[in-house]
C-alpha positions as CSV (number, residue, x, y, z in Angstrom):
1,X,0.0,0.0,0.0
2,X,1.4,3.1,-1.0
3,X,1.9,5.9,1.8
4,X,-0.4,9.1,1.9
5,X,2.1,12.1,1.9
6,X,1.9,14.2,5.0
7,X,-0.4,17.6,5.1
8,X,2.1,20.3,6.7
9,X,-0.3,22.2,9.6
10,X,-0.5,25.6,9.7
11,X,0.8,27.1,12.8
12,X,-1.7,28.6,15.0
13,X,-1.3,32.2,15.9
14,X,-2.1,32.5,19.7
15,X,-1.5,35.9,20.3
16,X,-5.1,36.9,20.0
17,X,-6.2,34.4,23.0
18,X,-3.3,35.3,25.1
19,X,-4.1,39.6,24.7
20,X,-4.6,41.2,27.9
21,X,-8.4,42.3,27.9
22,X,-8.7,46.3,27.8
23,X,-12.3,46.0,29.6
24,X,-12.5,43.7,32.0
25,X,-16.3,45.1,33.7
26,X,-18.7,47.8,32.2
27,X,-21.9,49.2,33.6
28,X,-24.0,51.7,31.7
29,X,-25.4,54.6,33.8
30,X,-29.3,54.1,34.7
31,X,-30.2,56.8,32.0
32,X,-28.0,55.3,29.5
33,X,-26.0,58.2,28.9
34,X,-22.1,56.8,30.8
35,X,-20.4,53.8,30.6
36,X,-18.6,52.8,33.8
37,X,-15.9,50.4,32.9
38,X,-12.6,48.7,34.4
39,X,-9.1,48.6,32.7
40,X,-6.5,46.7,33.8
41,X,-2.6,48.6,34.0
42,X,0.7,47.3,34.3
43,X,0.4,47.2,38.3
44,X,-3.0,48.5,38.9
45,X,-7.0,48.7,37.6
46,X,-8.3,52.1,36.6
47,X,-11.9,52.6,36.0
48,X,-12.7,55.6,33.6
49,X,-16.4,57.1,32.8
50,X,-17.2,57.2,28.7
51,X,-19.6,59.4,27.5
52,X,-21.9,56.9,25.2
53,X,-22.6,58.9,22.6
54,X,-19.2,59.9,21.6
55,X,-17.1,57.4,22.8
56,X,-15.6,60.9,24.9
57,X,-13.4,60.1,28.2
58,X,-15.1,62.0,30.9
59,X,-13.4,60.7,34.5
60,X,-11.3,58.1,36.1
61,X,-10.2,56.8,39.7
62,X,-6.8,55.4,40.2
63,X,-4.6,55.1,43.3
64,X,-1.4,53.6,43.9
65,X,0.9,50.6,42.4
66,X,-0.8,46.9,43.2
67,X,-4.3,48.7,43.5
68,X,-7.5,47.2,42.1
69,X,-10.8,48.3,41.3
70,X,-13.2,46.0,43.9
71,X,-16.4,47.1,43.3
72,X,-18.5,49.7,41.8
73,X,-21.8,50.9,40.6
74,X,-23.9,53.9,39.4
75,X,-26.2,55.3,42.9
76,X,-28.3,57.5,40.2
77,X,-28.0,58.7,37.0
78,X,-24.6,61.0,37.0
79,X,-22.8,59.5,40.2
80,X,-20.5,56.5,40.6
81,X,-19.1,54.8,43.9
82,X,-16.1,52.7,44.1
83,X,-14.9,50.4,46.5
84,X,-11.1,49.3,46.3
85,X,-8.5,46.6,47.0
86,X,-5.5,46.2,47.0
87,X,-2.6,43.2,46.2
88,X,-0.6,42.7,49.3
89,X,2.9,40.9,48.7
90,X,3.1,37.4,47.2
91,X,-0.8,37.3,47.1
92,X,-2.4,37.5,43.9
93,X,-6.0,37.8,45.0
94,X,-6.7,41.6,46.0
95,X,-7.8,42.0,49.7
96,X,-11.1,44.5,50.0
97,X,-9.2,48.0,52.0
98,X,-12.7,48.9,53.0
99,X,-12.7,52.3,51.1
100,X,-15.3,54.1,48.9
101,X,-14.6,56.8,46.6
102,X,-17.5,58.2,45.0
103,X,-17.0,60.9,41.8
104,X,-19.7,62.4,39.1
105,X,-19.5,61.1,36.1
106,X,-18.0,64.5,34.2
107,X,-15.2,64.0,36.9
108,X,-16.0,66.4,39.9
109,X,-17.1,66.4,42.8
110,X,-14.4,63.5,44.3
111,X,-15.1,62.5,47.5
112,X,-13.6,59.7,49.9
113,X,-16.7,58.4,51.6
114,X,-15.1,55.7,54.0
115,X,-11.7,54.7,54.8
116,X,-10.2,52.4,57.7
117,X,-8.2,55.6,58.1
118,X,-10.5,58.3,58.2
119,X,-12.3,61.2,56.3
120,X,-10.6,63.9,57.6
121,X,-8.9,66.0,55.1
122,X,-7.4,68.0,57.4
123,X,-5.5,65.3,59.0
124,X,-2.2,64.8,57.1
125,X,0.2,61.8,56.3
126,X,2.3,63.3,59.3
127,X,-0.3,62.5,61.9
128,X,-0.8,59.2,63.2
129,X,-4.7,57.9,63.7
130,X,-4.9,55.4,66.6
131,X,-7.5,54.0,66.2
132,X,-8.9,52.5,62.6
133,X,-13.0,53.2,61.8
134,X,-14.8,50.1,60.1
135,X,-13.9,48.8,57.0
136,X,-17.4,49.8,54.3
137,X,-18.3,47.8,51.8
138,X,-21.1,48.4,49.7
139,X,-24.3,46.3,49.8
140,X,-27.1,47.9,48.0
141,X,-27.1,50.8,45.5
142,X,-30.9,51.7,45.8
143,X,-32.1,52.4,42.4
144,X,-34.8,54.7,44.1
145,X,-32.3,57.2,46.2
146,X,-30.2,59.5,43.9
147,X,-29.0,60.2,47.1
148,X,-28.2,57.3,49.4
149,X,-26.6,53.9,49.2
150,X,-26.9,50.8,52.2
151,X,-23.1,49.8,53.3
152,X,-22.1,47.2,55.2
153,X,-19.8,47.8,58.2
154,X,-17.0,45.7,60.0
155,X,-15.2,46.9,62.4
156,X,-11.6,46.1,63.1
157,X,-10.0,44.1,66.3
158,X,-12.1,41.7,68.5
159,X,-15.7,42.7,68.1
160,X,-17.4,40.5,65.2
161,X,-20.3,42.3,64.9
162,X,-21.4,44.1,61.7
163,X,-24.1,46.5,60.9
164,X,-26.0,48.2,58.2
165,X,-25.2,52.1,57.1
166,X,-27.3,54.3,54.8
167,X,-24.4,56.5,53.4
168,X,-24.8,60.0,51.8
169,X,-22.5,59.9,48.5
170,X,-22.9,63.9,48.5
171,X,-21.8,64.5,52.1
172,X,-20.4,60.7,53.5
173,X,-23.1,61.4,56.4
174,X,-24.6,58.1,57.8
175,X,-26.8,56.4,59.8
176,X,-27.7,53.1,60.8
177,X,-30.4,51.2,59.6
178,X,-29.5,47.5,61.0
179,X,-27.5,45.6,63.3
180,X,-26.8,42.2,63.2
181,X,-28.4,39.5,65.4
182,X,-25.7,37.7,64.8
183,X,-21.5,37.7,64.3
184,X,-19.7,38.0,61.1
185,X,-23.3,38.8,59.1
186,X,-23.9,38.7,56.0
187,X,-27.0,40.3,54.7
188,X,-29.2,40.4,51.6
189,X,-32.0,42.9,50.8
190,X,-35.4,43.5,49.0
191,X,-36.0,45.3,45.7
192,X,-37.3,48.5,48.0
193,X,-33.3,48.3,50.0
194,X,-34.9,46.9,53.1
195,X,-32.4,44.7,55.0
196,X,-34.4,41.1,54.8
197,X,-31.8,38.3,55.5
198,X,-28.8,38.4,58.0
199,X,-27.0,35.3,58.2
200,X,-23.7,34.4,60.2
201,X,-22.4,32.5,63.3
202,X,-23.0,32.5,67.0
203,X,-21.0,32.2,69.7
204,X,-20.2,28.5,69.4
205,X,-19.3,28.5,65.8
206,X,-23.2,27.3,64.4
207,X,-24.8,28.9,61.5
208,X,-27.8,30.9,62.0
209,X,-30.3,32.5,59.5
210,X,-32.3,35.3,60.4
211,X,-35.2,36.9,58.7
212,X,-36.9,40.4,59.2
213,X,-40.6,40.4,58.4
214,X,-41.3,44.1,58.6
């Protein structure tokens, strides 16, 4: 039987599967007039505001080297908050700081909402702060409030308990709406933003669910 000659293979170009994605998240602004997106750096994420009709860069929040973007959504229809995290030493997964930033979408109006480390402009990186406020994390972005968002917050050191916050993105005034029945809670809410579900553990290590009826 005679041999079949061999078919040479085309080599397969894998650069377009190994490209570094430019967007990694986007979220269009309730009215449909931003996009909100992510973009991964050289040693850091960046998330820049585009105007959708012209493709025009409006805005952007960046910090430091090894900082990432960990969350973030629009809380009406020209605001955005941001919550970031950061990669500490060998790890590659980025730890939550517990900070929110919160900006317009044209670029003004920068605030720093939360921070382990304060709010305080006044106090500089000369000054040392004793003690460390709770680490805020954002839990519901109520479509309904151009004003207000629910955040979560966990305090640092021994006490396990966490609570609820409605947070001003104008001002960073808050107030809170819910404590926890129960340590280490995590909670889920309704489609109005009222806190529904807390689950966590109790003193002996045993999972508990809690519901709120009213």
């Amino acid at each position: 039987m005679a041999a079949m000659p061999g078919q040479a293979q085309e080599a397969l170009d894998l650069t377009p599967y190994l490209k570094r994605d430019q967007i990694e998240r986007i979220k269009i602004s309730p009215d449909g007039d931003y996009f909100a997106l992510t973009m991964p750096m050289e040693d850091r994420t960046v998330l820049g505001i585009v105007r959708r009709k012209d493709k025009g860069a409006t805005a952007r929040v960046t910090s430091g080297a090894n900082s990432v973007v960990d969350d973030f959504g629009w809380a009406g229809n020209e605001r955005v908050v941001v919550s970031m995290a950061h990669r500490f030493g060998s790890r590659d997964e980025p730890a939550a700081i517990g900070e929110l930033h919160a900006l317009d979408a044209d670029g003004k109006n920068g605030r720093l909402l939360a921070s382990p480390y304060g709010t305080n402009p006044d106090i500089n990186g000369a000054q040392l702060k004793m003690d460390l406020d709770t680490a805020t994390s954002m839990l519901d972005i109520l479509p309904d409030d151009q004003r207000n968002i629910l955040v979560v917050a966990i305090p640092f050191g021994g006490d396990p308990n966490v609570r609820v916050d409605k947070l001003d993105i104008q001002t960073g005034r808050r107030s809170t709406v819910a404590i926890a029945p129960v340590r280490r809670a995590d909670f889920v809410t309704d489609r109005q933003g009222r806190i529904r579900f807390a689950s966590g553990a109790d003193v002996k290590n045993a999972s508990k669910l809690y519901c709120r009826d009213n």
